[in-house]
matplotlib code that plots the C-alpha trace (Angstrom):
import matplotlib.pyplot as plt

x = [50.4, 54.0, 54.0, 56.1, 57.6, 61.3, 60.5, 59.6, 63.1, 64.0, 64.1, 66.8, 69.5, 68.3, 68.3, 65.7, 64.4, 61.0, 58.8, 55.2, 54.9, 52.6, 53.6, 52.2, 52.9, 53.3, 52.3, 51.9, 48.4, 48.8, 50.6, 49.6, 51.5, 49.3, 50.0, 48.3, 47.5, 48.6, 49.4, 50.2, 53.3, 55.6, 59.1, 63.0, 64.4, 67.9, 67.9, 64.5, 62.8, 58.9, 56.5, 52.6, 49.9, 46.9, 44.7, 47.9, 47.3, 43.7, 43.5, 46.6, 44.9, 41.6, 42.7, 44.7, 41.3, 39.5, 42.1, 41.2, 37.3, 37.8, 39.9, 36.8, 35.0, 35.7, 35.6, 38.3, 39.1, 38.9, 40.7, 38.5, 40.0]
y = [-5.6, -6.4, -6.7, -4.2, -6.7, -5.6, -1.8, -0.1, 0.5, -0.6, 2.4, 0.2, -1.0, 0.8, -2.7, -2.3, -6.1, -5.5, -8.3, -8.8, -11.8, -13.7, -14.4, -15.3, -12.2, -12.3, -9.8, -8.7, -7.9, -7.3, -10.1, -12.6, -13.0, -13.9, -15.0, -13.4, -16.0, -14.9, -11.6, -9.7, -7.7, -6.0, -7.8, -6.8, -10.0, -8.7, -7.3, -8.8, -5.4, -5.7, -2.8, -3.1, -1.4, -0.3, -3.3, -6.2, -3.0, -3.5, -7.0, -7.3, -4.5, -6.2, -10.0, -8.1, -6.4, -9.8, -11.3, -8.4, -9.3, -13.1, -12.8, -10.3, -12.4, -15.6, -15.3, -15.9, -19.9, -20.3, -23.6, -25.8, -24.3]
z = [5.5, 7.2, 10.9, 12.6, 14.9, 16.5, 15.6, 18.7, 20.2, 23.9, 26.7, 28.5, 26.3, 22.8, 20.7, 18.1, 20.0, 21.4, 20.4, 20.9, 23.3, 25.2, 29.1, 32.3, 34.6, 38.3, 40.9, 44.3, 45.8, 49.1, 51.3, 47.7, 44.7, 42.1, 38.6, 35.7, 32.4, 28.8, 29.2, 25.3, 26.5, 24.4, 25.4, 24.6, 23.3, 23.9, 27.7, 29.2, 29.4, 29.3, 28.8, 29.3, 26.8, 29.0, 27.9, 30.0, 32.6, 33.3, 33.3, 35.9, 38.0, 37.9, 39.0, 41.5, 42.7, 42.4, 44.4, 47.5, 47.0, 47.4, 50.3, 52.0, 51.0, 53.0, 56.4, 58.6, 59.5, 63.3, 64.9, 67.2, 71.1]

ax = plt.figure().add_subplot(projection="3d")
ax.plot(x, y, z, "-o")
ax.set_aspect("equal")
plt.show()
């Protein structure tokens, strides 16, 4: 069976160049930017654009909400008066 690799078109510039990639993706959560490891994107070889299948969605969504727990978690550092 042939990959399809370079099929799906790109909804910015209409190059037939999205490409299945692997890339580390960064994001906000809350005042943090945190950087997400080996994300599977689908990525437009020609103009950069990127588009996220649900399964890159959850797992950014879920170290931003494990970001928010850790930071709850630790209580605040007070400086010696």
């Amino acid at each position: 069976m042939k990959a399809t690799t370079g099929a799906i078109q790109c909804p910015t510039c209409g190059a037939r160049a999205m490409r299945r990639v692997e890339r580390d993706v960064t994001v906000r959560a809350g005042k943090r930017t945190i950087v997400v490891h080996a994300i599977a994107i689908e990525e437009c070889s020609k103009c950069g654009e990127r588009m996220y299948d649900l399964a890159a969605f959850r797992r950014i969504e879920d170290a931003k909400r494990n970001t928010r727990r850790r930071r709850a978690a630790c209580p605040p550092v007070s400086s010696p008066a």
